[in-house]
N, C-alpha and C positions, 0 to 999 in steps of 0.2 A: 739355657735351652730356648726359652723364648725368644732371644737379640735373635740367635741361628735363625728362626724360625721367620723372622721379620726378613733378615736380610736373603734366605733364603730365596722368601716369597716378592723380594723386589729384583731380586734377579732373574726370576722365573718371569715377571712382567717386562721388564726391560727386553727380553729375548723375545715377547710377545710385539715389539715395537712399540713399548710404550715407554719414552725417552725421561718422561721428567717422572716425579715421585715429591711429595711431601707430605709428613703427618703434621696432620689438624690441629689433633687431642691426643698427647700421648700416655693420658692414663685416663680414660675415660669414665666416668660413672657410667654409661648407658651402654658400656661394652664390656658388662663384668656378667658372670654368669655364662646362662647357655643360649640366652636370646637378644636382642636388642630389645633397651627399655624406654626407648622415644624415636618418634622419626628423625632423620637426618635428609633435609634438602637445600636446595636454595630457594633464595629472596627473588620470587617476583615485583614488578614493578607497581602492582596492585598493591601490592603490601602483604600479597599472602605467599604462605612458606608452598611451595612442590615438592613434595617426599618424592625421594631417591631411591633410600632404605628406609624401612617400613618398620615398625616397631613389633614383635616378636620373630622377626625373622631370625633362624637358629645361625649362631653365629659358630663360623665366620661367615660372614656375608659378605657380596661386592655386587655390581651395576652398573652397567653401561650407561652414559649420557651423550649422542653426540649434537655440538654446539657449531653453530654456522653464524659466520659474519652478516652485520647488517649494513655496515656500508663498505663501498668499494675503497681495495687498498688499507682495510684492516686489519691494522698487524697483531691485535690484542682483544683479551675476552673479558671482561669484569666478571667474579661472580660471587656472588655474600653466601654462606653458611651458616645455616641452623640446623638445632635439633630440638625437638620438644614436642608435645601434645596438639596444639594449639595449629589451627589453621592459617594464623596470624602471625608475620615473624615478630611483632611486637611484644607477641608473647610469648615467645620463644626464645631460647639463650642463642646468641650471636657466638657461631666458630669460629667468624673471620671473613676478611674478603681476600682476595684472589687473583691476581692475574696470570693469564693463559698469556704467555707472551713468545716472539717471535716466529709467528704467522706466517705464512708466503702471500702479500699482496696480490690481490686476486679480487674481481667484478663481486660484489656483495653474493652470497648465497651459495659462493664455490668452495671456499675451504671448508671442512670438515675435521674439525678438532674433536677426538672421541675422548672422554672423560670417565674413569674405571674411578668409584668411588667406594670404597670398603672399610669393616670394620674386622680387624682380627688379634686378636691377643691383646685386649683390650684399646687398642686404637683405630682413633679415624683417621686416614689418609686418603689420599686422593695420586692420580698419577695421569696424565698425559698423552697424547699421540697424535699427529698429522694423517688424518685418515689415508692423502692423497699420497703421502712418504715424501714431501716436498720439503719440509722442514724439521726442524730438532723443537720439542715445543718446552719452555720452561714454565714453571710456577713458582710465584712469589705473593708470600703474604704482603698485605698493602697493610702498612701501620697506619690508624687512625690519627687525623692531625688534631 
């Protein structure tokens, strides 16, 4: 019931325009029960985490994030994953990094990559989309070297 339910619900986004899809965590501890039991964001550059999704939000939950290019003719987005308590992603457990890739080269600040980040039937994933409809956007985990 639940696989249905996943795939379902990747179909139902896909038809939303949002092209790529990958889960994070596919059995999550912080995605069992009726809420979320730690925030889930990204790694800023400060070192501190940016919650996404919030820790008791009743699950399922998801979130809008949209990401804009910083220099011109960027075809790609890095972006690190956590979840945990802690302000700090050093103390927070690492989901991964990320890239947003296959961009439509464009003057810095013009693409608009929108990022749907959710947790439902105990996993995290994340999914995808060219705001402008210029491109097809993929995600791939970056294995640590």
């Amino acid at each position: 019931m639940s696989r249905y339910l996943i795939l379902l619900m990747i179909y139902f986004f896909s038809c939303a325009a949002y092209a790529a899809g990958i889960i994070v965590e596919p059995d999550s501890p912080v995605a069992q029960g009726q809420t979320l039991s730690e925030d889930i964001g990204i790694g800023m550059h400060s070192g501190e985490m940016n919650p996404i999704l919030f820790m008791g939000c009743e699950l399922p939950c998801r979130q809008v994030q949209t990401f804009s290019t910083a220099d011109d003719d960027q075809e790609e987005i890095i972006i690190q994953l956590f979840r945990g308590r802690s302000k700090y992603v050093k103390d927070d457990t690492g989901l991964g990094t990320y890239q947003l890739s296959g961009i439509y080269p464009q003057k810095k600040g013009k693409a608009q990559i929108q990022v749907l980040f959710g947790v439902s039937d105990g996993r995290i994933w994340l999914m995808a989309s060219d705001v402008n409809g210029y491109a097809d956007i993929n995600i791939n985990k970056v294995e640590a070297r």
